[in-house]
C-alpha positions as CSV (number, residue, x, y, z in Angstrom):
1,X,0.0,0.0,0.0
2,X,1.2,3.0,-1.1
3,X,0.9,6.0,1.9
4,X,1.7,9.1,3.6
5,X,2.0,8.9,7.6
6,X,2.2,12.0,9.5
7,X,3.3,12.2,13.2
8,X,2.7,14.8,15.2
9,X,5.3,16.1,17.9
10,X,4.3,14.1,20.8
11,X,4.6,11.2,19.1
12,X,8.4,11.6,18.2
13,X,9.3,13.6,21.9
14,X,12.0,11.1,22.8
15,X,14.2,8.7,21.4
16,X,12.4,5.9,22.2
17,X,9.5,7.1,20.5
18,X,11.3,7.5,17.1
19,X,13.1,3.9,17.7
20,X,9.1,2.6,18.3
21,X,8.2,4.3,14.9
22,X,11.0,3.2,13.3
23,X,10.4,-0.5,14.6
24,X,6.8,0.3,13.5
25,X,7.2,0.7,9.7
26,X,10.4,-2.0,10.1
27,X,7.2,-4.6,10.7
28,X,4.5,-3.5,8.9
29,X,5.9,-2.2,5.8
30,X,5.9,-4.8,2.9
31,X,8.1,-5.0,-0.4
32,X,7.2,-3.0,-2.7
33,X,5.2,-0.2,-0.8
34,X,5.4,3.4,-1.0
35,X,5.8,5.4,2.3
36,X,6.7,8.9,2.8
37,X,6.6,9.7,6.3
38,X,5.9,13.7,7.6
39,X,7.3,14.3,10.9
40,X,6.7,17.5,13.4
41,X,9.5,18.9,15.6
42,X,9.8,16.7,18.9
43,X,7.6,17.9,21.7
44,X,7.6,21.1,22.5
45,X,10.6,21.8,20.2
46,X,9.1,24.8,18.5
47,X,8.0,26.8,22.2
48,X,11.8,26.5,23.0
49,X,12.6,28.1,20.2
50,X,10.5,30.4,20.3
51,X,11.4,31.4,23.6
52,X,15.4,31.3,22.7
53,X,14.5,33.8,20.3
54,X,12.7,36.0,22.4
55,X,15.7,35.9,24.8
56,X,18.0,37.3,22.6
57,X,15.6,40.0,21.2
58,X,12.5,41.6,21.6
59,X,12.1,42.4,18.0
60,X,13.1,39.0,15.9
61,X,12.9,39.8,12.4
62,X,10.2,36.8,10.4
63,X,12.5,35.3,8.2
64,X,15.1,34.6,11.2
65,X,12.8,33.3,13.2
66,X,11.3,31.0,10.1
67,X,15.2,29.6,9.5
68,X,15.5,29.3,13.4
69,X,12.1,27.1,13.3
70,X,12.6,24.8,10.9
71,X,15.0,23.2,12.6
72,X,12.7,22.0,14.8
73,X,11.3,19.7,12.1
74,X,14.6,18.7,10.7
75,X,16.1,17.1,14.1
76,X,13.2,14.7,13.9
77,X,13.2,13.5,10.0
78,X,17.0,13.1,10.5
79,X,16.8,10.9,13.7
80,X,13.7,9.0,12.5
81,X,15.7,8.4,9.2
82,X,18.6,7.4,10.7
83,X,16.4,4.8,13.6
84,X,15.0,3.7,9.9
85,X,18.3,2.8,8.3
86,X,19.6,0.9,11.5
87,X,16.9,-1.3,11.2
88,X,17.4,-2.0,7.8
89,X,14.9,0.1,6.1
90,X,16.5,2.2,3.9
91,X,15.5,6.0,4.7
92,X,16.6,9.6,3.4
93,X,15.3,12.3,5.3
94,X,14.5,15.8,3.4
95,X,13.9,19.3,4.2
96,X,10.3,21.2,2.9
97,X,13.0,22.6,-0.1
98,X,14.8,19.2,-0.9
99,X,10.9,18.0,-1.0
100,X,9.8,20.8,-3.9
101,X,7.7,23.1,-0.9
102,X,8.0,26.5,-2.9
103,X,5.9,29.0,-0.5
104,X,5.2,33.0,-0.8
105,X,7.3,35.1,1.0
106,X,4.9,35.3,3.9
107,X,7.2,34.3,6.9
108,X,5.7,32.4,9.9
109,X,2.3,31.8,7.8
110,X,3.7,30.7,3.8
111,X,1.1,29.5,1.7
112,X,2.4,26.7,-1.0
113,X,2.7,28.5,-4.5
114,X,4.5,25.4,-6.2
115,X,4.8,21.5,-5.2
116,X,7.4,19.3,-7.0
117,X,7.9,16.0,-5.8
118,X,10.6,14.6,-8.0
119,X,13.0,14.6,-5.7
120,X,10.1,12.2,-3.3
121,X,9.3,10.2,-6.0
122,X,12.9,8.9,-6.7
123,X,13.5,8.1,-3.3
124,X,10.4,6.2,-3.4
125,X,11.6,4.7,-6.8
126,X,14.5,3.5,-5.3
127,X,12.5,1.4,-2.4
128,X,13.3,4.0,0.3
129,X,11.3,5.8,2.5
130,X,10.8,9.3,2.4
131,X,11.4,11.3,5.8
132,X,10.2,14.9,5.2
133,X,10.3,17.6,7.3
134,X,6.6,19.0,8.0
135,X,5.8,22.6,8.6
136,X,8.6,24.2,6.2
137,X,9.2,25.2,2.9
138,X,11.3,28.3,0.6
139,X,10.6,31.2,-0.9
140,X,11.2,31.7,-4.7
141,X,14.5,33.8,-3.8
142,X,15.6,30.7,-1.4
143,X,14.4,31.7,2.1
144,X,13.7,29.3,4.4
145,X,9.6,30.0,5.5
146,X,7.0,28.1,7.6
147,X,3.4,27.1,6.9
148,X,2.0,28.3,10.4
149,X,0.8,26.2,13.6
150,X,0.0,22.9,12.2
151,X,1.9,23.4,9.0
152,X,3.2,19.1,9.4
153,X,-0.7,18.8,8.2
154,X,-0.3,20.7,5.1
155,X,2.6,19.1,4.2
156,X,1.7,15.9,4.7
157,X,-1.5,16.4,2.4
158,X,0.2,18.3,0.0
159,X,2.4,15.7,-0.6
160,X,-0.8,12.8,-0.7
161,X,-2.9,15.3,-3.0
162,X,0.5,15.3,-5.3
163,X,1.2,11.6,-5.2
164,X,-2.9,10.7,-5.3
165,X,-2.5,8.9,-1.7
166,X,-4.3,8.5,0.9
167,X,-2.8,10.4,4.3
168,X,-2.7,9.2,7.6
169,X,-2.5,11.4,10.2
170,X,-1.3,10.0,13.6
171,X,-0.9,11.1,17.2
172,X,-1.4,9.8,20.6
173,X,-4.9,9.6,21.0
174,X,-7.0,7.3,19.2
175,X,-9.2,9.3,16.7
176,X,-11.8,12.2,16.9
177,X,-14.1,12.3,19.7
178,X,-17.6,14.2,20.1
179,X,-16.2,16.2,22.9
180,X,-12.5,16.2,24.6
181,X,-12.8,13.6,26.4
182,X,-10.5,15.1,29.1
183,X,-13.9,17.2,29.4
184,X,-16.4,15.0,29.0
185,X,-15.4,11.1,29.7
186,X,-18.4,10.4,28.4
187,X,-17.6,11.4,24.9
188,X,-18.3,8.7,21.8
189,X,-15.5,8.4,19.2
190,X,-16.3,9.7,15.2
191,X,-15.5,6.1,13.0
192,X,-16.0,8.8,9.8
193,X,-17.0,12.5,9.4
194,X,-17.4,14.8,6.7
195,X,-15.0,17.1,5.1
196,X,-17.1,20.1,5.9
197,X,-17.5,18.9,9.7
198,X,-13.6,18.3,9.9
199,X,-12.7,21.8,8.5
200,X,-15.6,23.7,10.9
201,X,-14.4,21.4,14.1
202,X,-10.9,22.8,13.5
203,X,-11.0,26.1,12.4
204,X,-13.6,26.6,15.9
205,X,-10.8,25.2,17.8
206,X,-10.0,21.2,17.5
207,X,-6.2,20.8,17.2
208,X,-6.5,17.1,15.7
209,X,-6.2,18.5,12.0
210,X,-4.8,22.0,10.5
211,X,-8.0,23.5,8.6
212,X,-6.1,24.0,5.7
213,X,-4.8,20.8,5.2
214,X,-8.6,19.7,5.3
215,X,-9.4,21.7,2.8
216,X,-6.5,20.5,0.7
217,X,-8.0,17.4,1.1
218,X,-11.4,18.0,0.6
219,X,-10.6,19.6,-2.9
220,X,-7.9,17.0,-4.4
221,X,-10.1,14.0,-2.6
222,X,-7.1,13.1,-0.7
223,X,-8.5,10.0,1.5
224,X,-7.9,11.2,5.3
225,X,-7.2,9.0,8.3
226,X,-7.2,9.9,12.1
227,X,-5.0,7.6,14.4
228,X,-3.4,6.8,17.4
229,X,0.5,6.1,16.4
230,X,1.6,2.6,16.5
231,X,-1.9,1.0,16.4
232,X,-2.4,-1.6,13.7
233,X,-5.9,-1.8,13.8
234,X,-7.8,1.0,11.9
235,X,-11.0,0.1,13.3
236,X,-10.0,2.4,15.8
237,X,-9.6,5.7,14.0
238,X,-11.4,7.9,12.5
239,X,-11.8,8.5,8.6
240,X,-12.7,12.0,7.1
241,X,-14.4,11.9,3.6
242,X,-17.4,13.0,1.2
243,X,-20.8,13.6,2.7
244,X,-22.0,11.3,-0.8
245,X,-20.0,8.6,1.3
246,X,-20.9,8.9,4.4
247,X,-24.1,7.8,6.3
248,X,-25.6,11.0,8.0
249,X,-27.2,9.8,11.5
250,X,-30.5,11.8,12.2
251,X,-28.4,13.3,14.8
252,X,-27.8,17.1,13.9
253,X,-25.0,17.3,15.8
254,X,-22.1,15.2,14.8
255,X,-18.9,16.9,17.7
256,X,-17.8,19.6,19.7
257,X,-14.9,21.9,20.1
258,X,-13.9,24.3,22.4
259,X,-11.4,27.2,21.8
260,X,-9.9,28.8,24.5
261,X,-8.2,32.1,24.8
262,X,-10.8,34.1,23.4
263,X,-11.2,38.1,23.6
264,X,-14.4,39.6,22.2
265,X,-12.9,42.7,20.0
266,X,-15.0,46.1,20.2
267,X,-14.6,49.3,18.6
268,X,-17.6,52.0,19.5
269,X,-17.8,55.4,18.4
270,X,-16.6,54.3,14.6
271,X,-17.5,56.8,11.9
272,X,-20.7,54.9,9.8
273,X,-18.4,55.9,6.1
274,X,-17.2,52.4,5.5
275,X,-13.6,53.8,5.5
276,X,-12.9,53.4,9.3
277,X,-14.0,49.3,8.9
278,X,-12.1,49.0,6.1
279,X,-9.0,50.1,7.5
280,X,-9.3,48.1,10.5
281,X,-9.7,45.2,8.5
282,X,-7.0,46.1,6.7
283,X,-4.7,45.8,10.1
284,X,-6.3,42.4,10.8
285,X,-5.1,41.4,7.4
286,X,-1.8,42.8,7.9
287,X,-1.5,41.3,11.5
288,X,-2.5,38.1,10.5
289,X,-5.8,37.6,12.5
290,X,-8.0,35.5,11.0
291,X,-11.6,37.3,12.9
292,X,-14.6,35.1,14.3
293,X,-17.9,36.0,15.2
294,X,-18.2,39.6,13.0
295,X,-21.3,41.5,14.2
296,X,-22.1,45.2,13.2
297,X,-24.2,47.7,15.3
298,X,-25.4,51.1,13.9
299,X,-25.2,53.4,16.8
300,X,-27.0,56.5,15.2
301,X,-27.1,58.2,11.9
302,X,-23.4,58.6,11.7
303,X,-21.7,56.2,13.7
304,X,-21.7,52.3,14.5
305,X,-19.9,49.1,16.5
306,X,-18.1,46.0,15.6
307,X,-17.3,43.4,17.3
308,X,-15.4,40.1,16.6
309,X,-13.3,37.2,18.2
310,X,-9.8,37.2,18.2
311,X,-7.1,36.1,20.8
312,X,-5.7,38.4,23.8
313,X,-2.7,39.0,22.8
314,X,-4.0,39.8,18.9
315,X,-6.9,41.7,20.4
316,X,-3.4,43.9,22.3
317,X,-1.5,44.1,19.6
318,X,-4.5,45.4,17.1
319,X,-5.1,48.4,20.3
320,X,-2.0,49.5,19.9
321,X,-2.6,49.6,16.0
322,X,-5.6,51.5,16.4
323,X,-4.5,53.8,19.0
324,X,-1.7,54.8,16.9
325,X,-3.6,55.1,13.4
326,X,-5.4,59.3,12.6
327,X,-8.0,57.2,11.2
328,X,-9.4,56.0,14.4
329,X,-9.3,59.3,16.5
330,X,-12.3,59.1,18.9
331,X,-12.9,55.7,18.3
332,X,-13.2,53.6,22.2
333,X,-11.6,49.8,22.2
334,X,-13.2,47.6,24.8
335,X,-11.7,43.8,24.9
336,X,-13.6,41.4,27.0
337,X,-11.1,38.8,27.7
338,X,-10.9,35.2,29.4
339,X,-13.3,33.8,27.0
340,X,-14.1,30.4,25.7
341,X,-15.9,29.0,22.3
342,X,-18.1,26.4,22.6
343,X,-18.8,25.3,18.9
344,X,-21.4,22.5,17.7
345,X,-21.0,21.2,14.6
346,X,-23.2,18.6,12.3
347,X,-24.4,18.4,8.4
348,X,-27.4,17.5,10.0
349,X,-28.0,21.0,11.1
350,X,-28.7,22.1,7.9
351,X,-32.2,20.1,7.8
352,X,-32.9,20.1,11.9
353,X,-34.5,22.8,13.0
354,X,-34.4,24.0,16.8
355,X,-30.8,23.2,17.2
356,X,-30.4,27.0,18.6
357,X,-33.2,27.0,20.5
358,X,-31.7,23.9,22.5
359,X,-28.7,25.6,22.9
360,X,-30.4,28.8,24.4
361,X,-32.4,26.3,26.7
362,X,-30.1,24.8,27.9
363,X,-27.6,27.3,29.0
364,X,-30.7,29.2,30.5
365,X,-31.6,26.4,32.6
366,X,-27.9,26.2,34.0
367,X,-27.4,30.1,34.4
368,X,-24.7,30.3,32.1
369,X,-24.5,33.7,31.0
370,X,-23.1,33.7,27.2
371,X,-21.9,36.6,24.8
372,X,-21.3,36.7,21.4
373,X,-23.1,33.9,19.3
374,X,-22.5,32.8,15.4
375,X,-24.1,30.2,12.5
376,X,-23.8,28.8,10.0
377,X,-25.5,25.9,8.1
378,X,-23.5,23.1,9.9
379,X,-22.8,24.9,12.9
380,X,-23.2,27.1,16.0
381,X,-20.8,29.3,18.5
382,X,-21.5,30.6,21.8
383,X,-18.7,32.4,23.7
384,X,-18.8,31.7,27.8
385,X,-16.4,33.2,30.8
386,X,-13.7,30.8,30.8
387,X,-14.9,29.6,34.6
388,X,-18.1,28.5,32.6
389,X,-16.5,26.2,29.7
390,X,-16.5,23.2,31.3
391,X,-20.2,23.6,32.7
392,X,-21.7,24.4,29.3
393,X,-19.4,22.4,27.7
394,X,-20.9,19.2,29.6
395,X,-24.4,20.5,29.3
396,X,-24.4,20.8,25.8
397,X,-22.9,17.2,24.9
398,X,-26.0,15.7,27.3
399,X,-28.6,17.7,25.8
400,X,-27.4,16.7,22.1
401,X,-26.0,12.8,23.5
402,X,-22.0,12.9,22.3
């Protein structure tokens, strides 16, 4: 079987781990099958860094900090390639460029412009296994640059949609569950879910997938697998595919996520021209803040509010923005912070009705007090005070049974 395996950092965090990988693929892997394996730094690799960095300045220019973090990635494809060939597996590890990653300029958050696997495809030729480096790529002039938090996901797809193979994307825990289970014990495990469900559940907060790499998927059909590392049996994971595929339950919810570290974002006072938005959605752009939950008030004839979700520390950094900018003179910034996102998401939605209603209920009945709230056709978002999360959180999984 021809396949790409991804693992994430926890599962390559020691030695041992990478040896168990290694012995792993050295007992499953059969002649004549085609593996490239994506692997994330080890552990907490990338905070380290990060915090290195920040230790030697305060103000560490993108593209240094983008050749400091790809590192990260490379110390595990070169010890897991190396644990490979000492078990007689031949292995050659390769960095995002030596695997044809050609990215926009964009440091700390690249987006692939080019993919060319030539260089993956001998390897495999030659009956070894690929060992790339996740998360990394280069600009067109040669920089080193990084795909963002959970880049290993877009690389690992990238590479699948390229070769037209299925990915398999493993960590420690056993699949995707209804509701963290650290949460809710309670919670049932997803055998399959929908592309659309997949990319909702992560981009409103579940870490198990990147949402871009679902999306990758989704639109080169790239065949998607959820795993716990080290398991044979794939009864136990989850699979993510096309709704045509996929038997939709009369449930209308199908899982749960929950995002912490949210701010609700508030500008009052803002003149009703269209300009002053604009430009302030201009900074988001430029800051990199990918905004939740957008809602727009009129306040009178001449003036209106926005609101929107973003974390502290963006919601601190875009003040200081606005504070600074002519454009904004007058204009009063509240952030309401220590928030969580409690998300339901389900293609049933779209034919249920009284799915909000519920929701409403049943916070009401356990004097949860909520703030912002945001649809769409497969889901729904309340945001809580952060000492309420785990209360609504638990709530909402009985009321809907995940």
């Amino acid at each position: 079987m021809n396949v790409v395996q991804k693992y994430n950092g926890r599962c390559v965090d020691s030695i041992d781990k990478i040896k168990a990988i290694a012995r792993h693929v050295a007992e499953t892997r059969q002649e004549g099958d085609g593996l490239v394996i994506v692997a994330s730094a080890m552990g907490r690799t990338t905070d380290r860094l990060i915090k290195m960095a920040q230790e030697v300045s305060s103000d560490i220019p993108k593209r240094e900090l983008d050749a400091l973090l790809a590192t990260g990635e490379q110390q595990s494809v070169a010890l897991l390639a190396i644990a490979l060939n000492d078990l007689g597996v031949p292995a050659v590890s390769l960095t995002g460029l030596q695997s044809g990653f050609i990215t926009n300029d964009y440091h700390t958050h690249a987006r692939i412009k080019t993919l060319n696997t030539e260089n993956v495809e001998e390897i495999i030729k030659q009956g070894k296994v690929a060992v790339v480096a996740g998360f990394q790529g280069a600009s067109e002039d040669g920089d080193v640059t990084t795909l963002g938090r959970g880049g290993a996901d877009i690389t690992a797809v990238a590479i699948a949609a390229q070769l037209g193979w299925p990915c398999e994307v493993y960590s420690t825990t056993d699949g995707l569950y209804t509701v963290d289970p650290d949460i809710y014990p309670q919670a049932k495990k997803i055998s399959s879910i929908t592309y659309e469900e997949m990319m909702e559940l992560a981009n409103l907060g579940s870490d198990k997938l990147e949402t871009r790499s679902v999306e990758l998927a989704k639109k080169y059909g790239v065949e998607l697998f959820l795993g716990k590392a080290l398991e044979r049996d794939k009864s136990k994971g989850t699979y993510i595919m096309n709704n045509d595929n996929l038997l939709v339950e009369e449930m209308p919810v199908t899982g749960m996520s929950i995002q912490e570290d949210v701010t609700i974002f508030t500008m009052r006072n803002i003149k009703n021209d269209g300009r002053t938005v604009a430009e302030c959605f201009k900074i988001l752009g430029e800051l990199d803040i990918n905004v939740d939950m957008i809602s727009q008030q009129s306040m009178g004839k001449d003036t209106c509010s926005v609101s929107f979700s973003c974390t502290r520390d963006q919601g601190r950094e875009l003040k200081k923005r606005i504070d600074a900018a002519e454009i904004f003179k007058g204009v009063t910034v509240d952030c309401e912070e220590d928030l969580a996102m409690i998300s339901l998401v389900g293609v049933g939605m779209a034919t249920h009705s009284g799915v909000a209603s519920e929701v409403f209920n049943v916070l009401a009945a356990n004097d949860i007090k909520y703030y912002q709230i945001t649809t769409s056709e497969i889901s729904i978002s309340v945001t809580v005070d952060m000492e309420w999360k785990s209360k609504a959180a638990i709530a909402l999984a009985e009321a809907f049974e995940l």
